[in-house]
C-alpha positions in Angstrom: 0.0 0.0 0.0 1.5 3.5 -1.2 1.6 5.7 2.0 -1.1 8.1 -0.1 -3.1 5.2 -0.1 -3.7 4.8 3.4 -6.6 5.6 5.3 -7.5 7.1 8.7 -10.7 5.8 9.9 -12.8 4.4 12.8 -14.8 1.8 14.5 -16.6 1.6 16.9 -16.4 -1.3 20.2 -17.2 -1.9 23.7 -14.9 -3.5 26.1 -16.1 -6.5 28.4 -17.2 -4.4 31.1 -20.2 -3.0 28.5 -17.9 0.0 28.5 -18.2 1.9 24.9 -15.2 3.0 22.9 -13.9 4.4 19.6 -10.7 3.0 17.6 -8.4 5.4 15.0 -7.1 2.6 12.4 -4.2 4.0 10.1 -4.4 1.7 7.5 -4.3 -1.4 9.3 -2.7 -0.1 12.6 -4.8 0.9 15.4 -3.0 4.2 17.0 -5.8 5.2 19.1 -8.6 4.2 21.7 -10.6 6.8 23.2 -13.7 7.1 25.5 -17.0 8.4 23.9 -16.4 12.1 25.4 -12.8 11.8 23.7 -14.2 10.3 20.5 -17.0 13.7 20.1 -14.4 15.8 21.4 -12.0 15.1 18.9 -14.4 15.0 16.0 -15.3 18.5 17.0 -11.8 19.4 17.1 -11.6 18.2 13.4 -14.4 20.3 12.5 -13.1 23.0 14.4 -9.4 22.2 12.9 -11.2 22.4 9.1 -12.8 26.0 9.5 -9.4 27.1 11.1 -7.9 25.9 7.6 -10.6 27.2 5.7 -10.2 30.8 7.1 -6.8 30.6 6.9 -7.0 29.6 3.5 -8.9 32.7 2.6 -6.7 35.0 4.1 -3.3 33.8 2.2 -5.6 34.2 -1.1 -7.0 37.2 -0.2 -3.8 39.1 1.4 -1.6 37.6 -2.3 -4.4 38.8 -4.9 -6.8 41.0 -3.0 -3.8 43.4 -1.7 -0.7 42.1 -3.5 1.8 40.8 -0.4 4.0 38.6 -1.6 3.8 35.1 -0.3 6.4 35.9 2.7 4.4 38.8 3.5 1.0 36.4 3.6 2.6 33.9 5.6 3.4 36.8 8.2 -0.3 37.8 8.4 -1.1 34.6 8.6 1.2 34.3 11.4 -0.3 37.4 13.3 -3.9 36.1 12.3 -3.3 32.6 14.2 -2.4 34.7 16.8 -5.0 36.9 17.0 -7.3 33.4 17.0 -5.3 31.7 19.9 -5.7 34.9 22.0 -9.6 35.0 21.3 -10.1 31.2 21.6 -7.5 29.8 23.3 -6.6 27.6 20.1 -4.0 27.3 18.0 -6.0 25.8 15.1 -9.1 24.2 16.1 -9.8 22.8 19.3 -6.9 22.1 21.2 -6.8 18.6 22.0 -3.2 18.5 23.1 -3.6 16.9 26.6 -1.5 19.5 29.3 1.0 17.4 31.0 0.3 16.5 34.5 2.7 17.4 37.1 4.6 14.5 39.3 5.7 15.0 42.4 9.5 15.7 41.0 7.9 18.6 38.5 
């Protein structure tokens, strides 16, 4: 299999304490298991994630052919636009579904 031949998808399962779950599958490697909350939180931080590159889509076309910036001068309002974003939202590009690290007793 070409590696742009393989696929990210999903499937559903429930463990044998009833418990529900969802499974990421990379072709034919499972690199993920998450709880239902995980599962809908991350499918809403794909959404979220898609508008993000949508938006910033728009403004790279619009700053090159709109205004005329060159293409360094569009990736450094795009720049300042993601930041803009993360300071309104508290996301880089989408929902932010970077677990924060927890602490041990040594850190």
């Amino acid at each position: 299999m070409a590696d742009d031949d393989v696929v990210l998808w999903h499937q559903s399962g429930v463990n044998r304490e009833g418990e529900p779950f969802v499974q990421l599958i990379l072709g034919d490697k499972l690199i993920a298991q998450q709880s239902v909350q995980q599962a809908r939180e991350h499918g809403l931080a794909i959404l979220e994630a898609a508008e993000a590159a949508e938006q910033d889509a728009f403004l790279v076309y619009w700053a090159k052919t709109r205004i005329g910036v060159t293409e360094e001068a569009a990736v450094g309002l795009l720049a300042d636009f993601r930041a803009y974003r993360r300071e309104q939202t508290g996301k880089r590009s989408g929902q932010e579904v970077i677990p924060e690290q927890k602490k041990t007793a040594s850190g």
